[in-house]
TORGUDO-372900 format. One record per residue: residue number from 1; z, y, x of N, C-alpha, C in turn. Coordinates in nm, 2 decimals, padded with zeros to 4 digits, m for minus. Last residue first. Layout:
<pts>
PT    nr      nc3      nc2      nc1     cac3     cac2     cac1      cc3      cc2      cc1
PT   NUM        Z        Y        X        Z        Y        X        Z        Y        X
...
</pts>
This chain:
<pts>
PT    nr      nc3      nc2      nc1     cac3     cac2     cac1      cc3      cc2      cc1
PT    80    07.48   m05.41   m08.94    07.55   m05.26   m08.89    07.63   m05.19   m08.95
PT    79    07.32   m05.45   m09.25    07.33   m05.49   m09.09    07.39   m05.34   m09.04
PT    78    07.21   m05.40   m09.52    07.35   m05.39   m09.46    07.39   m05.46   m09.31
PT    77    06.92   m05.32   m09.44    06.99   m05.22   m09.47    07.19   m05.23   m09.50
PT    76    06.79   m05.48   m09.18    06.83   m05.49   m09.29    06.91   m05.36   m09.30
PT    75    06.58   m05.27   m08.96    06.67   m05.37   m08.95    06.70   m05.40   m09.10
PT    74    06.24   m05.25   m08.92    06.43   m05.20   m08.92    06.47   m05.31   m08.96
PT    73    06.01   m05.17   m08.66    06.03   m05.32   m08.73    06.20   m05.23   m08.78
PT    72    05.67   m05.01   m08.66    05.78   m05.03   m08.67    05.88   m05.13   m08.73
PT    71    05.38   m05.04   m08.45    05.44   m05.10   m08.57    05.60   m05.08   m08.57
PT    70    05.07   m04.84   m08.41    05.26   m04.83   m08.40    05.33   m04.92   m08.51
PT    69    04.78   m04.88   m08.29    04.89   m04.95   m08.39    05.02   m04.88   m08.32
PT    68    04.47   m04.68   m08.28    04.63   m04.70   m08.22    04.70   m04.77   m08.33
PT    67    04.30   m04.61   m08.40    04.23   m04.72   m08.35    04.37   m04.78   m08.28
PT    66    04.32   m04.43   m08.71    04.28   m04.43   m08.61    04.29   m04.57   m08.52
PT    65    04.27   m04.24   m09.06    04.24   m04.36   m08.97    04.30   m04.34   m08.81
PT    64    04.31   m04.01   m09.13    04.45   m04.03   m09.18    04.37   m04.20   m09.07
PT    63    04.03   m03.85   m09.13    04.14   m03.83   m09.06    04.26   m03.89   m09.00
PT    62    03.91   m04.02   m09.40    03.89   m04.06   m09.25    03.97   m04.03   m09.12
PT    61    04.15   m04.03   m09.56    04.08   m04.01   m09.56    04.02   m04.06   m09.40
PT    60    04.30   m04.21   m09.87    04.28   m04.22   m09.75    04.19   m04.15   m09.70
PT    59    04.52   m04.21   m10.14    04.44   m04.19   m10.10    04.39   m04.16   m09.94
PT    58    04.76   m04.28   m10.30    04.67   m04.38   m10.21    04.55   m04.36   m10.13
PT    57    05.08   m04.06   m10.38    04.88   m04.14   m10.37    04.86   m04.22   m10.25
PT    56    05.32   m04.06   m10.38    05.31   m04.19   m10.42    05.16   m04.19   m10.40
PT    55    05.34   m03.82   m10.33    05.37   m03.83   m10.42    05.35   m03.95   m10.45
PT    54    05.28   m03.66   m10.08    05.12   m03.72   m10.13    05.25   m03.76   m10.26
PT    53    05.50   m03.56   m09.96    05.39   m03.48   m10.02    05.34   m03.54   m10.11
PT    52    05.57   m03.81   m09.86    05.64   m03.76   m09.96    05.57   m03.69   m10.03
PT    51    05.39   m03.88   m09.68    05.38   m03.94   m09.81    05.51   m03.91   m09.90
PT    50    05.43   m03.65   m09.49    05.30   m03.67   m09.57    05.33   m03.76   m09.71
PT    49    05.71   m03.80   m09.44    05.69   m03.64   m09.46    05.53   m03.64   m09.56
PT    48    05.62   m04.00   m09.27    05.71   m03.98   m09.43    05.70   m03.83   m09.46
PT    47    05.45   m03.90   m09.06    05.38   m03.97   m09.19    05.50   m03.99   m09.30
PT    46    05.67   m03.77   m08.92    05.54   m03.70   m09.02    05.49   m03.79   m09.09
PT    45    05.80   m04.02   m08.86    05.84   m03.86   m08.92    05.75   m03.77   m09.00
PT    44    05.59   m04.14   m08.68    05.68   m04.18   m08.76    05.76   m04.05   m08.91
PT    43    05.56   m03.96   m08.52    05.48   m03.99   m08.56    05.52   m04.04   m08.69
PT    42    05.86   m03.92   m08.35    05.74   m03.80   m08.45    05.67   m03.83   m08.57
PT    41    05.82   m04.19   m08.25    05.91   m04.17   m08.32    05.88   m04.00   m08.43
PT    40    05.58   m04.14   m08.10    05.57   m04.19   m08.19    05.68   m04.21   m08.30
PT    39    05.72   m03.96   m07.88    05.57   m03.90   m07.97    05.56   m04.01   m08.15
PT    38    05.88   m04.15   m07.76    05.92   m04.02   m07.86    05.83   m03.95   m07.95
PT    37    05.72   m04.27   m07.62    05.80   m04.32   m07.73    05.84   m04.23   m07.84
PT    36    05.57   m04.05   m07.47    05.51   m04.13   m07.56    05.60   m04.20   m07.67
PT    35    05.76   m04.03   m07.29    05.74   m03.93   m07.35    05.68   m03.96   m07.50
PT    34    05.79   m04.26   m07.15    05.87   m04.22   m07.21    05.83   m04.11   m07.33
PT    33    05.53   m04.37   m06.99    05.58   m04.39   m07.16    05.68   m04.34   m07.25
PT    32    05.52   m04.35   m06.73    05.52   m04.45   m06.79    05.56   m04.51   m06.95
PT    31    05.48   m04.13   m06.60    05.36   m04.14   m06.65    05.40   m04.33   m06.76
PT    30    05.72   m04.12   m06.39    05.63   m04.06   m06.49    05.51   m04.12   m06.47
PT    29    05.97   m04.39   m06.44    05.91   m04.25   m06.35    05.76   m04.23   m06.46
PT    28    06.22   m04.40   m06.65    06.11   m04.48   m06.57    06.06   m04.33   m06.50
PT    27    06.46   m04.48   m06.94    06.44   m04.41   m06.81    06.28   m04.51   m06.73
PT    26    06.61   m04.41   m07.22    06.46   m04.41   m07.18    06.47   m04.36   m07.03
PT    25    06.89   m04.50   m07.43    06.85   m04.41   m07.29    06.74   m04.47   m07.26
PT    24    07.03   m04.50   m07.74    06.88   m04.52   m07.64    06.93   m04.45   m07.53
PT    23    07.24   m04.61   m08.00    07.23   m04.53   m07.87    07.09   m04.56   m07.77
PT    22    07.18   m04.83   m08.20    07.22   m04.69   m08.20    07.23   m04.60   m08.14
PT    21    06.81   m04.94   m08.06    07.02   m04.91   m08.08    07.03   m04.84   m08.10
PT    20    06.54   m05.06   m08.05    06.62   m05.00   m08.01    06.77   m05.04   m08.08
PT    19    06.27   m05.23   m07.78    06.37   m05.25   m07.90    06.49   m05.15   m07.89
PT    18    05.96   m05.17   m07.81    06.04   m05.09   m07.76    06.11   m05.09   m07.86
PT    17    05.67   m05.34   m07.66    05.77   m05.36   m07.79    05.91   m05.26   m07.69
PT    16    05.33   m05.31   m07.56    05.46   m05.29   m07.50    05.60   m05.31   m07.68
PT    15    05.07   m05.31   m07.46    05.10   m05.36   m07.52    05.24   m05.39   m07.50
PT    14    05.03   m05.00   m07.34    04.85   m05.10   m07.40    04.99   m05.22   m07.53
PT    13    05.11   m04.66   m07.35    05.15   m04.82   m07.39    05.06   m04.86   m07.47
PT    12    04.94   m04.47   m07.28    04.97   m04.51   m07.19    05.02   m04.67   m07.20
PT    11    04.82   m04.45   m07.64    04.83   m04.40   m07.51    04.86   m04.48   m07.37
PT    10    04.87   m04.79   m07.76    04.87   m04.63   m07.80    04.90   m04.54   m07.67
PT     9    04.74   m05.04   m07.77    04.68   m04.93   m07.72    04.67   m04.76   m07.81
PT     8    05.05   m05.09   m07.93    04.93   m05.16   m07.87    04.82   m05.03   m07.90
PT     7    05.40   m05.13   m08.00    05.27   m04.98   m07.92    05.17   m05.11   m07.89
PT     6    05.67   m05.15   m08.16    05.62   m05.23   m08.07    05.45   m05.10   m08.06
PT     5    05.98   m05.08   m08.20    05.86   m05.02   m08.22    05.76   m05.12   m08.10
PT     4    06.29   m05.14   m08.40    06.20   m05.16   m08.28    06.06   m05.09   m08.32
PT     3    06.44   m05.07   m08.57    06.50   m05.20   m08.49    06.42   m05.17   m08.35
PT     2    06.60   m04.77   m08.74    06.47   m04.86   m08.70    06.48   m04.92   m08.58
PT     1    06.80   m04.81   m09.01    06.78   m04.79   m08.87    06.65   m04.86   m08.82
</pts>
């Protein structure tokens, strides 16, 4: 399970930590991120997806760079 996602200047969230649970509810008025969290929970999704493809390569291209951190934190695997 993934614990948390912390965002530094990724879109809207400059420096924000978004701790989660088995259960989430995301509320605020617009423009404040919601949408965003979920973009990166995607985000998240496709790069395993890519490194499944990739088969274990290391290869990097300039595309696969960018200037946004998403750091994901999980939890232990027998926690919960």
């Amino acid at each position: 399970m993934i614990k948390s996602i912390r965002f530094r200047n990724y879109k809207v969230l400059q420096e924000t930590v978004l701790p989660l649970e088995a259960f989430n509810l995301i509320l605020g008025p617009n423009g404040s991120g919601k949408s965003t969290s979920v973009e990166a929970l995607m985000a998240l999704k496709r790069l395993a997806d890519v490194l499944l493809e990739r088969n274990g390569s290391e290869k990097e291209s300039e595309r696969d760079r960018c200037e946004a951190d998403l750091l994901f934190e999980f939890s232990d695997v027998y926690e919960g």
